[in-house]
C-alpha positions as CSV (number, residue, x, y, z in Angstrom):
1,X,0.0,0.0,0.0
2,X,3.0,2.4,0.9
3,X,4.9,1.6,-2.8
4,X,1.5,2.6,-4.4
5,X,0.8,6.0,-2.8
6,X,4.5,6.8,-3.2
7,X,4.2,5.8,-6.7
8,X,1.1,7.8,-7.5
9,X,2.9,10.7,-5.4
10,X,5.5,10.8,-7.7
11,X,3.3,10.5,-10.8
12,X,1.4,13.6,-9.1
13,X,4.3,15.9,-9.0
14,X,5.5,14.8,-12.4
15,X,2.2,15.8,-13.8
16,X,2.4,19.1,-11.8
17,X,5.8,19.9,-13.2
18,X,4.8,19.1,-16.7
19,X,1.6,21.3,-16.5
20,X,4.0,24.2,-15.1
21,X,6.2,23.7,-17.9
22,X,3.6,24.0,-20.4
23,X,1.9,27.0,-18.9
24,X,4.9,28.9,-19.3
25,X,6.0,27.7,-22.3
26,X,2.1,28.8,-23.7
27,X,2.8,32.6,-22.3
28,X,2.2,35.1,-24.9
29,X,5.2,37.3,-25.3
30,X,3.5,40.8,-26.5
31,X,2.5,43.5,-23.3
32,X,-1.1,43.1,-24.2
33,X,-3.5,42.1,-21.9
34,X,-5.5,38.2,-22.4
35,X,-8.6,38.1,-22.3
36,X,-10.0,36.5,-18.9
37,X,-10.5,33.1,-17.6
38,X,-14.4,32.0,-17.7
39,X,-14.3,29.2,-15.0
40,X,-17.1,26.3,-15.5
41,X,-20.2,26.3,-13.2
42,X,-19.5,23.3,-11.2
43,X,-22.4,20.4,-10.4
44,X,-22.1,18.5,-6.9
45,X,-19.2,17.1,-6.8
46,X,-19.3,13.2,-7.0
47,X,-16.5,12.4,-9.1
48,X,-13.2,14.0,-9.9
49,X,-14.2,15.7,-12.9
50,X,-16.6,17.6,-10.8
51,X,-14.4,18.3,-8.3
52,X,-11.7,19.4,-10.6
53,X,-14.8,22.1,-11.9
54,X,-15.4,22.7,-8.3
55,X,-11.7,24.0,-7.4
56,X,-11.2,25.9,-10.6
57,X,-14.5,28.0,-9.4
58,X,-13.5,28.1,-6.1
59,X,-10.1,29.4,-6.7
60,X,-11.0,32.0,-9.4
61,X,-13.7,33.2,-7.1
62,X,-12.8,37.5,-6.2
63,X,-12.2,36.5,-2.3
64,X,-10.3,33.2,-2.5
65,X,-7.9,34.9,-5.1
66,X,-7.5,37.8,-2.8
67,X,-6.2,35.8,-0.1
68,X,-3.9,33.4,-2.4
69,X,-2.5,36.4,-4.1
70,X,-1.9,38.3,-0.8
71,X,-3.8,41.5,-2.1
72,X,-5.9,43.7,-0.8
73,X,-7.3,46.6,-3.1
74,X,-6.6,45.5,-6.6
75,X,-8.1,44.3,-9.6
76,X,-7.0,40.5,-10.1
77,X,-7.7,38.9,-14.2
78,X,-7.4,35.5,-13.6
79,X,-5.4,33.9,-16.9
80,X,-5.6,30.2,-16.1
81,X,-6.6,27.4,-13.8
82,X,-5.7,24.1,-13.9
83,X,-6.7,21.2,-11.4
84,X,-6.1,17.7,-11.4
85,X,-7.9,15.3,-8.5
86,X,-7.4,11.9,-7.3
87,X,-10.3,10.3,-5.4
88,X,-9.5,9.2,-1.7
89,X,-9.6,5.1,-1.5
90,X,-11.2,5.0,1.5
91,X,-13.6,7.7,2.0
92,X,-15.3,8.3,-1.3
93,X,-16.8,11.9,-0.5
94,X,-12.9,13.1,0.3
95,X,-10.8,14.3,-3.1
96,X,-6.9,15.2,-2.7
97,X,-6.2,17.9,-5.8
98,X,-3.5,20.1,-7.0
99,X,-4.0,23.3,-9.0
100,X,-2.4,25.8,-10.6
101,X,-3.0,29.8,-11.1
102,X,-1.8,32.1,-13.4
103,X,-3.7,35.4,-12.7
104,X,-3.0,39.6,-13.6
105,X,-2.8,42.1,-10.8
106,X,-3.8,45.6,-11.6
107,X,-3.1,48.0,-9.3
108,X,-3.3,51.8,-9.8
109,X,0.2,53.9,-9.4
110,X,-1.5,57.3,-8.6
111,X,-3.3,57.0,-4.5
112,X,-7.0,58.9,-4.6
113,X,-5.6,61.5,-1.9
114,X,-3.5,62.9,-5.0
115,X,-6.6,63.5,-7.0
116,X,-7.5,66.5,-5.9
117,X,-9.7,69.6,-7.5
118,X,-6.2,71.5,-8.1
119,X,-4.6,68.4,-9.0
120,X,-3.5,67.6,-12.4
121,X,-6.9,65.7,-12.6
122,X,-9.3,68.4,-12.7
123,X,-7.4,70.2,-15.2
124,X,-8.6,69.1,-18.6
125,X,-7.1,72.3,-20.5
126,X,-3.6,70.8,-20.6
127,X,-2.0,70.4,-23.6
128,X,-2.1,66.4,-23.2
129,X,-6.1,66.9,-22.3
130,X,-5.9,66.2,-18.8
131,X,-3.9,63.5,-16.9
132,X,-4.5,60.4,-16.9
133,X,-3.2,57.7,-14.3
134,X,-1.3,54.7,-14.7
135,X,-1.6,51.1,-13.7
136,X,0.9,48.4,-13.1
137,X,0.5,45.0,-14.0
138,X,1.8,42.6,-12.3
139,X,2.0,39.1,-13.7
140,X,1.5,36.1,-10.7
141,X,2.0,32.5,-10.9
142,X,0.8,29.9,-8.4
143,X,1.0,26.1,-7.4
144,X,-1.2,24.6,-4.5
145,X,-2.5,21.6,-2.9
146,X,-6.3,22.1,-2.0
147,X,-8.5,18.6,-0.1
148,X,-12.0,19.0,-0.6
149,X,-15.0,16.9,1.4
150,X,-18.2,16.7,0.0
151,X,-21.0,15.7,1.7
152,X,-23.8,15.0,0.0
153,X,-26.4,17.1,1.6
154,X,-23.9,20.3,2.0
155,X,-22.0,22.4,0.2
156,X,-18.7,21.4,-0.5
157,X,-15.2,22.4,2.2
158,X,-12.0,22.9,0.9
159,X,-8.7,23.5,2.8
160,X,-5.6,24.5,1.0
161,X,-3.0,23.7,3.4
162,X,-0.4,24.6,0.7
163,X,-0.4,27.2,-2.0
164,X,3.0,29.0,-3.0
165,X,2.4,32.3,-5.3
166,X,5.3,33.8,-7.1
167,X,5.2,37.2,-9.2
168,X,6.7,36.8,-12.7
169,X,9.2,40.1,-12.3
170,X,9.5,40.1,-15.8
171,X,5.9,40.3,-16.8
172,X,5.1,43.3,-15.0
173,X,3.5,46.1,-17.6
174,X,3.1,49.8,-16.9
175,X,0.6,51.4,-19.0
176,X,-2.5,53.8,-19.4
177,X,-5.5,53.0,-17.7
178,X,-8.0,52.3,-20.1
179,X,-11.3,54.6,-20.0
């Protein structure tokens, strides 16, 4: 029993690593933004294609990004999620997944306290027609480990005892914001 979870361990993280390799190897290399990630509406999970559609809602949900990324007051594009689910032998209602995030962070360069009425702002007779402020984007990669337990007359739990986000330095955009 021991040789076969450390044999579908190891066939775990070499499926992790190879789904890493191709997400970066599928970046586009132009400074325009993708367009976002439309997760699918999950069904009660029963099996683990359901839970799979379960954790990529529940981890491209506004909140649950928030506290994966480790930001507060920013707009988060989600790029890609990817997650792959093994069934638990014994308890049939317990799923062990692993997922990964790729996921835009914009975040305004300009704080509201300098928008003022004298401020550059409110001046639209500049020779530029008015300032406008700029965004950074920020570029953020993740890998995690999530365990979800559904019971079949509740919602779904799931605990993500390990998730480890890294920004992509050389991703990060500065540009316009858009109107």
């Amino acid at each position: 029993m021991r040789r076969a979870l450390v044999a579908l361990a190891a066939c775990l993280s070499m499926l992790l690593v190879g789904a890493v390799g191709i997400a970066q190897a599928g970046e586009p290399e132009d400074s325009t933004v993708p367009p976002a990630f439309v997760p699918p509406t999950p069904s009660p999970v029963t099996d683990t294609d359901s839970a799979e559609a379960f954790l990529e809602n529940y981890v491209s949900e506004r909140p649950n990004l928030r506290q994966l990324l480790n930001v507060r007051r920013a707009r988060i594009r989600v790029l890609d999620v990817n997650a792959t689910c093994l069934q638990h032998p014994v308890t049939l209602t317990r799923f062990g997944c692993a997922f990964t995030l790729r996921a835009l962070v914009i975040q305004r360069r300009n704080h509201w306290r300098h928008w003022s009425h004298g401020g550059p702002v409110a001046t639209p007779s500049s020779k530029r027609g008015g300032h406008r402020s700029r965004v950074r984007i920020r570029a953020f990669g993740c890998l995690g480990l999530a365990r979800i337990d559904a019971l079949p007359s509740a919602t779904p739990t799931v605990t993500i005892p390990l998730s480890d986000c890294v920004r992509q330095t050389r991703r990060d955009i500065e540009t316009v914001e858009p109107v």
